[in-house]
KESERO-473135 format. One record per residue: x, y, z of N, C-alpha, C in turn; residue in one letter. Coordinates in Angstrom, 2 decimals. Last residue first. Layout:
@n.c1=X&n.c2=Y&n.c3=Z&ca.c1=X&ca.c2=Y&ca.c3=Z&c.c1=X&c.c2=Y&c.c3=Z&resn=A
...
//
This chain:
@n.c1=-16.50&n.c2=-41.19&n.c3=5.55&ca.c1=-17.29&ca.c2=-42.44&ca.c3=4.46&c.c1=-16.50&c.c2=-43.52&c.c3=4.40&resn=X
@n.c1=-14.22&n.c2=-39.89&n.c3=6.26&ca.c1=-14.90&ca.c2=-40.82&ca.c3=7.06&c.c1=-16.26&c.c2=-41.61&c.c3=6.78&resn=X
@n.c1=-13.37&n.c2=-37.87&n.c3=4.36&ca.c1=-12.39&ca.c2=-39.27&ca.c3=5.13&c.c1=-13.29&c.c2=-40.40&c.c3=6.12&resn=X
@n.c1=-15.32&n.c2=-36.49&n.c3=4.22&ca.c1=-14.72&ca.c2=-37.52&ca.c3=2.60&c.c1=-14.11&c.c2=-38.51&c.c3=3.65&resn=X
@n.c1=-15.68&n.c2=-35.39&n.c3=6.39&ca.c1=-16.55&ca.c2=-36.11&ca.c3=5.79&c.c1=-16.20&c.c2=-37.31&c.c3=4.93&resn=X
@n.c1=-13.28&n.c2=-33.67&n.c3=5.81&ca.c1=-13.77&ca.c2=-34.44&ca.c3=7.16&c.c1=-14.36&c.c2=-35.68&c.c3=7.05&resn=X
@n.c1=-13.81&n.c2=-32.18&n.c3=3.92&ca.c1=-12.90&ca.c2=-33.34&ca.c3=3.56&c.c1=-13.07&c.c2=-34.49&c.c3=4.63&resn=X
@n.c1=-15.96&n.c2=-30.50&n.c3=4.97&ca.c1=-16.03&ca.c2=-31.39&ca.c3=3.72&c.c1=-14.80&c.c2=-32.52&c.c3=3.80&resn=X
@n.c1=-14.29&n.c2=-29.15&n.c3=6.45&ca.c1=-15.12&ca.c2=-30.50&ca.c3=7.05&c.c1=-15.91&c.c2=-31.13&c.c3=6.02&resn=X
@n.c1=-12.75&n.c2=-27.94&n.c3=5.45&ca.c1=-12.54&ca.c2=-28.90&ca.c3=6.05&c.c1=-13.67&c.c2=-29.78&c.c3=6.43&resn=X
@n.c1=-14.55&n.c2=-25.84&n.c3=4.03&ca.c1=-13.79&ca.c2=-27.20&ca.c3=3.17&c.c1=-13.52&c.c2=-27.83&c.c3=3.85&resn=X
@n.c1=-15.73&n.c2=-24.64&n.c3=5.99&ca.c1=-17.10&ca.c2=-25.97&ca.c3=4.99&c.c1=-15.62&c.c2=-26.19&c.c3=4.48&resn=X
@n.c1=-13.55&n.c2=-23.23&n.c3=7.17&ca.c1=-14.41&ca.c2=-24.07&ca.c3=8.03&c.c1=-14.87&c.c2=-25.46&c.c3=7.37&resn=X
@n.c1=-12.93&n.c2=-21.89&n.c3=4.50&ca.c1=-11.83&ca.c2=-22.74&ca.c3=4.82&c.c1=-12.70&c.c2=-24.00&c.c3=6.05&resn=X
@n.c1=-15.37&n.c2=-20.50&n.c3=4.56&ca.c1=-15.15&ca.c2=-20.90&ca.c3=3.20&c.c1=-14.23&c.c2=-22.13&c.c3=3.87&resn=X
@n.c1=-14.92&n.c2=-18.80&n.c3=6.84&ca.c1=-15.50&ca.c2=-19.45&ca.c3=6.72&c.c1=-15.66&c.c2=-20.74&c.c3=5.53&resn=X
@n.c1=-12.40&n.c2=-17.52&n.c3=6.32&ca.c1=-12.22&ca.c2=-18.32&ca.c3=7.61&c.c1=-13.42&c.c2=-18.64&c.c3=7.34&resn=X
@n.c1=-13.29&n.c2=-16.06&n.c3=4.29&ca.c1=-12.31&ca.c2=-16.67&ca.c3=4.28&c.c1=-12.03&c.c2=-18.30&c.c3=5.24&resn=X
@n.c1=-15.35&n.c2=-14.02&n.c3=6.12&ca.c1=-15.88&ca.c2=-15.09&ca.c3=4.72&c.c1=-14.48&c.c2=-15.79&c.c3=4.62&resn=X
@n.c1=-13.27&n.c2=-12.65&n.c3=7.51&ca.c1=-14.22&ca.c2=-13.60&ca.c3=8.12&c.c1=-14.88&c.c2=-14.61&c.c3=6.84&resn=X
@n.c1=-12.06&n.c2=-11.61&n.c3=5.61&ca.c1=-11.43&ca.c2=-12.66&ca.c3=6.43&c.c1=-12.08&c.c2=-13.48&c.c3=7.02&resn=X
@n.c1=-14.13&n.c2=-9.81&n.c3=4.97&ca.c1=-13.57&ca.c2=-10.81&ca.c3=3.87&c.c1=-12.24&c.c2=-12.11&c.c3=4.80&resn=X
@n.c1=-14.22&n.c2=-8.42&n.c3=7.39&ca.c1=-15.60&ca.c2=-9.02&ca.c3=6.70&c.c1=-14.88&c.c2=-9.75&c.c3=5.68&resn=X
@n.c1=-11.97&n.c2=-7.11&n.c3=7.68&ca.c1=-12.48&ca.c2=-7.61&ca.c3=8.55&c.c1=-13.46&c.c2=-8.54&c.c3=8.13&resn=X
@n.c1=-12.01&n.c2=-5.38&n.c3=5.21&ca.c1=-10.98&ca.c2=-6.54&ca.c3=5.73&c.c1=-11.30&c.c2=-7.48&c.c3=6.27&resn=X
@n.c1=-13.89&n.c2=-3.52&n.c3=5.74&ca.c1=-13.82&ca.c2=-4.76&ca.c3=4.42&c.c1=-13.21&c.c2=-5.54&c.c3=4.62&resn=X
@n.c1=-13.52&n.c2=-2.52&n.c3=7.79&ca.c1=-14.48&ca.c2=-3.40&ca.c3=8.14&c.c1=-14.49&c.c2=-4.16&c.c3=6.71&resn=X
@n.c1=-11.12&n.c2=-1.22&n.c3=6.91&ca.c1=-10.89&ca.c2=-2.09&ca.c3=7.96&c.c1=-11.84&c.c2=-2.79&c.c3=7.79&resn=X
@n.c1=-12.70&n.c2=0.84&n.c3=5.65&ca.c1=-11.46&ca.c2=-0.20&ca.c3=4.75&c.c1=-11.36&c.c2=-1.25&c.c3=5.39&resn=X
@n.c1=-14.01&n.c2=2.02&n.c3=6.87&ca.c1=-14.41&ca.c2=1.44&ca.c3=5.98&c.c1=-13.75&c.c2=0.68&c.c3=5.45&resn=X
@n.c1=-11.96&n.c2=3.69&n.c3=8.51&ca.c1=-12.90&ca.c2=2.74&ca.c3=9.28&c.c1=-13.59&c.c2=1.79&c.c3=7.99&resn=X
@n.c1=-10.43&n.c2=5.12&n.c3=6.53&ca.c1=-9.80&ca.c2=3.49&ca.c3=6.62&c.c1=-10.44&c.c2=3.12&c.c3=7.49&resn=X
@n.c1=-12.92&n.c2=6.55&n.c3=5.80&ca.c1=-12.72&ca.c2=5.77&ca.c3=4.45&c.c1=-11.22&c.c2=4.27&c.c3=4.98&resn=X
@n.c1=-13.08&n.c2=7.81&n.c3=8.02&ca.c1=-13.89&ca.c2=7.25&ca.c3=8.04&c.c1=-13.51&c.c2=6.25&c.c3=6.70&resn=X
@n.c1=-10.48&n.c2=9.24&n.c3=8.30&ca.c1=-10.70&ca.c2=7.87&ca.c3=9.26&c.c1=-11.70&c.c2=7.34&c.c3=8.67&resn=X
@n.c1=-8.44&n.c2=9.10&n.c3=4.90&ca.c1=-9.51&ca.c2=9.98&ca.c3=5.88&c.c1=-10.07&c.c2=8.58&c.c3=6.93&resn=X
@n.c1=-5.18&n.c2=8.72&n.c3=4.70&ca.c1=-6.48&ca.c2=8.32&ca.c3=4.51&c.c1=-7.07&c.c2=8.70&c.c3=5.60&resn=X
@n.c1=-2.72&n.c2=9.00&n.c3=5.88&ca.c1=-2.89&ca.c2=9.30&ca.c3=4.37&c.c1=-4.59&c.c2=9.30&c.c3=3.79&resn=X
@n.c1=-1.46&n.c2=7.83&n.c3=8.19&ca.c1=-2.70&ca.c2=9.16&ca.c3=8.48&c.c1=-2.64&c.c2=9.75&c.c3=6.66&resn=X
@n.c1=0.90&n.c2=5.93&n.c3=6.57&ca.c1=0.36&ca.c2=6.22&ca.c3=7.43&c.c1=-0.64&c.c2=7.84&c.c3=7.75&resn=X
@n.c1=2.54&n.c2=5.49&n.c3=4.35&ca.c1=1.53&ca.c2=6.25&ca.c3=3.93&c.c1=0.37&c.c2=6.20&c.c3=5.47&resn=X
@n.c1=5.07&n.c2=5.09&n.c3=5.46&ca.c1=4.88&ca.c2=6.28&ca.c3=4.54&c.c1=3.28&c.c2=6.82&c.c3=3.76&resn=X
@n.c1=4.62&n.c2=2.15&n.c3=6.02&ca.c1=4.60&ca.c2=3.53&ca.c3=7.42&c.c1=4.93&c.c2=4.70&c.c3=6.63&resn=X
@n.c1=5.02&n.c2=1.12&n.c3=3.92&ca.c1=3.71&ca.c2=1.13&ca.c3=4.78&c.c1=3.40&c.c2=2.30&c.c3=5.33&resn=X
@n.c1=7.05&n.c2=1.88&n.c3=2.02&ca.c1=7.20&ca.c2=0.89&ca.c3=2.93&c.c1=5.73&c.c2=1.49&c.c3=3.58&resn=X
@n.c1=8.30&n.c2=1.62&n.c3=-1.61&ca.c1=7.53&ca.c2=2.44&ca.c3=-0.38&c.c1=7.36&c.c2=1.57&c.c3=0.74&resn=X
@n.c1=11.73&n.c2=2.07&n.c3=-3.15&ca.c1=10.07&ca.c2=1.46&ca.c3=-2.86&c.c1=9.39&c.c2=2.06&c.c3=-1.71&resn=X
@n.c1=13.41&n.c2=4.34&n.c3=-4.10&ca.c1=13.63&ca.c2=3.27&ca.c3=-3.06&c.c1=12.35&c.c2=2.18&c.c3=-2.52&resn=X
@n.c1=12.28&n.c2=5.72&n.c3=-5.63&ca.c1=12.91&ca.c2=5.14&ca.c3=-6.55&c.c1=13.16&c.c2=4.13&c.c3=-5.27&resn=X
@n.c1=10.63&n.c2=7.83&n.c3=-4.26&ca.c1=9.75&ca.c2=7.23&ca.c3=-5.27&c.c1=10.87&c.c2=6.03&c.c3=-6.12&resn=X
@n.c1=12.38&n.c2=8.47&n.c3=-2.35&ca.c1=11.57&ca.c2=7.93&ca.c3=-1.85&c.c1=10.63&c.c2=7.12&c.c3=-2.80&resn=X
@n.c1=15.13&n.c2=9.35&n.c3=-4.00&ca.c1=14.85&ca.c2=8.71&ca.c3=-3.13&c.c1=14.01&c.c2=7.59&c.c3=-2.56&resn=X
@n.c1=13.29&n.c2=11.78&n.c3=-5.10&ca.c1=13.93&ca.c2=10.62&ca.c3=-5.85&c.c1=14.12&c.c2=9.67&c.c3=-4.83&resn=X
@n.c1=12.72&n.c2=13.23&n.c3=-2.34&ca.c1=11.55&ca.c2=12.85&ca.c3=-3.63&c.c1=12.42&c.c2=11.63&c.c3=-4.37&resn=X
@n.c1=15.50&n.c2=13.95&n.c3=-1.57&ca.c1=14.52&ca.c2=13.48&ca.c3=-0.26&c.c1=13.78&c.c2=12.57&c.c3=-1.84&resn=X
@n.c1=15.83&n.c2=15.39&n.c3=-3.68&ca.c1=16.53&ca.c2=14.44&ca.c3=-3.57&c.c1=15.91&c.c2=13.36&c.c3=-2.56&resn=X
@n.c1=14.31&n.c2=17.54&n.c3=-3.34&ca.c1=14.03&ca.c2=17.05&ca.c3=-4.70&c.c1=14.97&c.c2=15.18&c.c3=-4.35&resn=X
@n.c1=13.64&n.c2=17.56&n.c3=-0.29&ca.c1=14.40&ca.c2=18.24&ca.c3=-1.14&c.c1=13.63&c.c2=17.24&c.c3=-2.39&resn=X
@n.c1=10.03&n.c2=18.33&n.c3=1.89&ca.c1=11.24&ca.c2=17.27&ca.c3=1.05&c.c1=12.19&c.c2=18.16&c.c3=-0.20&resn=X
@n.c1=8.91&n.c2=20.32&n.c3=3.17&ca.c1=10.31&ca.c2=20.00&ca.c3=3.50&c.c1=10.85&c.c2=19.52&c.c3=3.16&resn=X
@n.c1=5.97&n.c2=18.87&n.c3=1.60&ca.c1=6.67&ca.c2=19.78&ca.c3=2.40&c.c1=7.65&c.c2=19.64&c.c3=2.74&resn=X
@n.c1=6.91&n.c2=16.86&n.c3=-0.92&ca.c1=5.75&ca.c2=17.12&ca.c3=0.06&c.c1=6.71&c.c2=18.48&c.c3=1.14&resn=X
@n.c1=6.29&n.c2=16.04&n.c3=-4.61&ca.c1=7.25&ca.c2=16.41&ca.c3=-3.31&c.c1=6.45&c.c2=17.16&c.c3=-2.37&resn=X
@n.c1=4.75&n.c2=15.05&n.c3=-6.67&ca.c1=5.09&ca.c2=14.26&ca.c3=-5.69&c.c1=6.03&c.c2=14.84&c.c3=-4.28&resn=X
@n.c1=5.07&n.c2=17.71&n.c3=-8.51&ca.c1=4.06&ca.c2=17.15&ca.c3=-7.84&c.c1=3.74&c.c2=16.07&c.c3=-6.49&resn=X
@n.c1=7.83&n.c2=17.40&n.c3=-9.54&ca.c1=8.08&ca.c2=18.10&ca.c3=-8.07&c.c1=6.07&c.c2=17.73&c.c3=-7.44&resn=X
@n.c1=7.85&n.c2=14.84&n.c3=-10.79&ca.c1=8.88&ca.c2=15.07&ca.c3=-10.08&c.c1=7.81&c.c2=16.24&c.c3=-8.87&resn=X
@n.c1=6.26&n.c2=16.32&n.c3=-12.75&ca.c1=5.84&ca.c2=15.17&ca.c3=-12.34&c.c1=6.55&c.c2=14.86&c.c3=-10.92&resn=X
@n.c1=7.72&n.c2=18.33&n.c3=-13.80&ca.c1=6.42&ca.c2=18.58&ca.c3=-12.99&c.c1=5.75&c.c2=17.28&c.c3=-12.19&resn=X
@n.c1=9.75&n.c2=16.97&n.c3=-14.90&ca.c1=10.18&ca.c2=17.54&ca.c3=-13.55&c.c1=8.89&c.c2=18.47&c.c3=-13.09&resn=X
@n.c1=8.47&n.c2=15.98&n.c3=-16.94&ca.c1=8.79&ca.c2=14.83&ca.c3=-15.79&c.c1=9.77&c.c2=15.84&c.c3=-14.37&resn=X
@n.c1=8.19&n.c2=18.21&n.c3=-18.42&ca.c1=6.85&ca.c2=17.60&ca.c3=-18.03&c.c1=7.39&c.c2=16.42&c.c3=-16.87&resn=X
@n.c1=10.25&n.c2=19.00&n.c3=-19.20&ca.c1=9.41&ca.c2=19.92&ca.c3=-18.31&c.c1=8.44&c.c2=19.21&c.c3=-17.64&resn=X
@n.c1=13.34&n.c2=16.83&n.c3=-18.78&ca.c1=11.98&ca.c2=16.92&ca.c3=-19.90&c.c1=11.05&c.c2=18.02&c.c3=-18.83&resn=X
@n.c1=16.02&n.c2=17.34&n.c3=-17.17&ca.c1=14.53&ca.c2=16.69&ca.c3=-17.32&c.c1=13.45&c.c2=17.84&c.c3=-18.39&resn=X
@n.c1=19.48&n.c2=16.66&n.c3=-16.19&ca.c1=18.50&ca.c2=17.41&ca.c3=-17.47&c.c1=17.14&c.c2=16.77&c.c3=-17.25&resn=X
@n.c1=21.38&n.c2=16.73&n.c3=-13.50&ca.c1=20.64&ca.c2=15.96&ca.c3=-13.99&c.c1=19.92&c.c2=16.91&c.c3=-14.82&resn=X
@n.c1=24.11&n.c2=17.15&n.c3=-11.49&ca.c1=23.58&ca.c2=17.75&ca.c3=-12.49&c.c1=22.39&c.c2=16.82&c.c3=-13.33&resn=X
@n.c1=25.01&n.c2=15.70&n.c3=-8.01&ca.c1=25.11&ca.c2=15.57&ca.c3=-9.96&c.c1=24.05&c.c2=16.36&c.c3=-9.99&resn=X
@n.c1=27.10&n.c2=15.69&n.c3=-6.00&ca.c1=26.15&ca.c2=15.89&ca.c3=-6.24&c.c1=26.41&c.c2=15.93&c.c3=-7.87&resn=X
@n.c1=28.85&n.c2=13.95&n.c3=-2.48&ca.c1=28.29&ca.c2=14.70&ca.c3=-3.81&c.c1=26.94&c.c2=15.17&c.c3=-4.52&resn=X
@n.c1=29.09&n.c2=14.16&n.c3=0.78&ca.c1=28.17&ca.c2=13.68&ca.c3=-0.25&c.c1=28.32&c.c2=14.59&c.c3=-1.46&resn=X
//
């Protein structure tokens, strides 16, 4: 594997190394902020009680969802059988 020489502005190689986490090289960092993020990178990122809270929002807006979808069908239910 090669390697290049790259110039940065002070302020985008503070930006740069702010984002780098223990053991990551600078290259590990580009990488990860230029290859998109995938889920399982932000796994145990959040305190339990704030993703127990997250979950039960979920949980509670699906349920309103699945209800909302219940009254339209059977609104239409209705329509079809006038």
């Amino acid at each position: 594997m090669g390697t290049k020489t790259i110039s940065l502005a002070d302020d985008a190689y503070e930006k740069l190394k702010a984002h780098k986490r223990e053991g990551e090289s600078f290259s590990d960092v580009v990488r990860r902020l230029a290859g998109g993020v995938t889920l399982a990178e932000y796994h145990g990122t959040l305190e339990e009680d704030t993703a127990d809270e997250l979950a039960a929002i979920v949980d509670r807006r699906r349920e309103e969802r699945a209800d909302t979808h219940r009254e339209r069908v059977s609104e239409f239910a209705d329509e079809l059988n006038e």
